[in-house]
N, C-alpha and C positions, 0 to 999 in steps of 0.2 A: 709846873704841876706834874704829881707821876700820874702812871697808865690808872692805878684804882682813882683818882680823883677822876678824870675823863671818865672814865664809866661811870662813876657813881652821877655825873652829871649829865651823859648820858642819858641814864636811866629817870634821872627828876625830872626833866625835859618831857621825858614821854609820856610818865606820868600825869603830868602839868597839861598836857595837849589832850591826853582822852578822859579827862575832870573837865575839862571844858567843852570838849566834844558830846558830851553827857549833858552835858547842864543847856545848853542849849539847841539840846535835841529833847529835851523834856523826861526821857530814861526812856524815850519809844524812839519808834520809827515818826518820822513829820506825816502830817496826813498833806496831801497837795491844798493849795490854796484856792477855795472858792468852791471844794465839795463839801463843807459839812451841810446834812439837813435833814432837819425833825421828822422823826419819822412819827407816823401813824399810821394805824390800822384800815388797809385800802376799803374801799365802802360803796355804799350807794345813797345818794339824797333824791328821794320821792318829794313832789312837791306839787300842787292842787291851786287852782286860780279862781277866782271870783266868789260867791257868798253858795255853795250851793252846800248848804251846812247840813241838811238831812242826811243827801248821799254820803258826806263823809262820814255822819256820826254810824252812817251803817255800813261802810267799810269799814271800821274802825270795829266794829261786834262782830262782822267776819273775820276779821285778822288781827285782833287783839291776840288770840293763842300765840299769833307766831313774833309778838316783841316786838312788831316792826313801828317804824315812827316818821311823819312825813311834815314838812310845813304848810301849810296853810295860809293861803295871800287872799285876804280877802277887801273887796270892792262893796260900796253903796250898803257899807255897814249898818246906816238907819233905819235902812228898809227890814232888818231881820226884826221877830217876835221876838218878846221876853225868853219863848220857850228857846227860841235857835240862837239864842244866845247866851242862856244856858247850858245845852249843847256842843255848844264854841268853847263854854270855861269844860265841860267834862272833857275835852277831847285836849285841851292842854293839861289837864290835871294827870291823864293817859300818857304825856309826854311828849306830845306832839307840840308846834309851833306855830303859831298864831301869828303872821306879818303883815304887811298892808300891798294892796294893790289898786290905792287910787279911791280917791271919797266917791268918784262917781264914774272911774274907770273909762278918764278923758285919753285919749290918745296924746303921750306926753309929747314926743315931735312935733305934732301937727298944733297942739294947744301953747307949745313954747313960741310955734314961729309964727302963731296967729297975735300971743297977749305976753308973750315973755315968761322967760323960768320962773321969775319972781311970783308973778300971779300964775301961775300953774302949782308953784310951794303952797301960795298961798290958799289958793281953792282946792285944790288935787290931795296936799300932803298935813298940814297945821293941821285942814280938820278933821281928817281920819285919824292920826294922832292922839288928838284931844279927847274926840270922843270916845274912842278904843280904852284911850285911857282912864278915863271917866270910870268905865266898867270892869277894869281889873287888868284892862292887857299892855303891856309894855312893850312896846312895839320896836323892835331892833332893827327888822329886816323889811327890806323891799321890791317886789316883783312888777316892769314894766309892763302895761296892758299893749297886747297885742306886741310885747318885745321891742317895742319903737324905742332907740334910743342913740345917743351919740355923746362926745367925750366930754361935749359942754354938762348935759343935766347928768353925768354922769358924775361929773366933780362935784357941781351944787346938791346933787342928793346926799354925798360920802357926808357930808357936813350933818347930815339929818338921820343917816342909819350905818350898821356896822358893814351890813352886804345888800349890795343889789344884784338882782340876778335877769338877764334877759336870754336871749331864746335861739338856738342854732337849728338847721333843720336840713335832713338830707339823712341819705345813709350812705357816708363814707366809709372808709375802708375804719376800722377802730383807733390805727395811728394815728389820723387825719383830722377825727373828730374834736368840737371844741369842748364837748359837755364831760370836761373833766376838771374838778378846783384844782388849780396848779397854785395856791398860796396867795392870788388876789383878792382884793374887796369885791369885785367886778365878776358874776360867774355866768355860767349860759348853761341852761338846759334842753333837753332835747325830748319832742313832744311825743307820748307816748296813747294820745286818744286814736281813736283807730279809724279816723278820717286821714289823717296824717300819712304823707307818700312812702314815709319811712316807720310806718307804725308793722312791725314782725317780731313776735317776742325771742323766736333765735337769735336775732339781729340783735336785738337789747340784750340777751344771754353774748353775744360775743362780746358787746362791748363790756361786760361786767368783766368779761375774762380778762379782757386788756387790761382793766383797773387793778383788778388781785396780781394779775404778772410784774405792774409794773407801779405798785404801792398808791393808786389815786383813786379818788371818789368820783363813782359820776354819777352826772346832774341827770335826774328826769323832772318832766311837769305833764300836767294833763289838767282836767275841768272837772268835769261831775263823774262821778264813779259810779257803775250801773252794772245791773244785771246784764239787760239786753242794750250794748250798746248799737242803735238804729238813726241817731242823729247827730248831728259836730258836737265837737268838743266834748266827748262823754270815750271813759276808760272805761274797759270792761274789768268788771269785777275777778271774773277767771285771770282774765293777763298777769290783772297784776298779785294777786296771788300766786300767779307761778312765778313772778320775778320775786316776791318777797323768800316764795320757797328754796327759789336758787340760790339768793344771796344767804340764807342760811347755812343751806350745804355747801355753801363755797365759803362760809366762815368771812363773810363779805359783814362789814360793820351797818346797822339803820343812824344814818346821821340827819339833824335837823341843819336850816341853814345857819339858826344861831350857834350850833355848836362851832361853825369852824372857825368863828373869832376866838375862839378859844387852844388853837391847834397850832 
């Protein structure tokens, strides 16, 4: 061969290497293995326990202006009126979510290790189900009474809803804390009634901030929503209107829990 054959073969060679080099780089840079992930809009999930349907509907006429939207786990569903159940479809119609916490708001540890998961599904869960469903509501989600739980009824409920949610408590530092969806069915909120050791709405304003810095929702729960809160398990109405108002001006998202099967 002369000198232009070598080069010209030369030059197909290199060509040949960076067509290939190309094609199996996708025409980018590779992203590393094991970072890709769905991003959404960092947020907050409010979330309300037991039947106490009044106070919500009148939280919900305070703070309707501000868009916000919370779930709702409610217990001993039979005991409400026609009117507060009424009430219950207006405040999902508002966009709120409507989940279950227990036909009669048995403590599920304590009721599994006394008669077994089976009959605790079977009393606790089929018939709040049923009759919820009876009346319009489709019941997705489910909130453990008094937080009791562990990995056994946590696997037998996934079977029966898309998210369950139990309950962390403290005021750790914001890194530390659990009450943020990090992409499980399994979530935990952190109690915001102002019996609670860690009830401070700065302290809930920090951890918001955590969530917008670093793209996660976090979880809160509370009980009856009240002007003057004076007894357990009651949010004050102020509080949490000033956390709905921050999460606005921090462009913070109102997520329900049904939404994050969706995310």
């Amino acid at each position: 061969m002369n000198k232009t054959t070598y080069v010209f073969i030369g030059l197909f060679t290199v060509v040949i290497l960076l067509i290939t080099a190309r094609i199996y780089s996708g025409g980018d840079e590779p992203e590393p293995v094991g970072t890709t992930k769905k991003e959404y809009q960092p947020g907050i999930l409010l979330s309300f326990d037991d039947n106490y349907v009044e106070d919500w509907y009148n939280a919900e006429k305070r703070l309707h202006h501000l868009g916000w939207k919370a779930t709702f786990f409610i217990c001993k569903y039979d005991s409400l009126t026609a009117k507060q159940k009424k009430k219950l479809h207006y405040l999902k119609d508002m966009g709120h979510d409507i989940a279950a916490h227990g036909y009669n708001h048995e403590n599920a540890l304590k009721y599994s290790a006394a008669y077994g998961i089976n009959k605790y599904i079977d009393n606790e869960i089929t018939p709040l189900k049923v009759a919820m469903d009876k009346d319009g509501f489709n019941i997705r989600s489910f909130a453990y009474p008094d937080g009791a739980r562990d990995a056994a009824l946590d696997k037998e409920l996934l079977k029966h809803f898309d998210i369950i949610r139990g309950t962390t408590y403290g005021m750790l530092s914001p890194e530390s804390q659990y009450c943020y969806y990090e992409g499980n069915r399994v979530i935990y909120g952190l109690g915001i009634d102002d019996d609670y050791k860690q009830f401070n709405v700065d302290y809930y304003k920090r951890l918001m901030d955590y969530a917008k810095k670093h793209n996660k929702i976090v979880v809160f729960y509370g009980h009856k929503t009240v002007d003057n809160a004076d007894e357990r398990l009651e949010t004050p109405l102020a509080a949490l209107e000033e956390l709905c108002k921050y999460a606005i001006n921090n462009n913070l998202k109102f997520y329900t829990v049904d939404d994050l099967k969706n995310l």
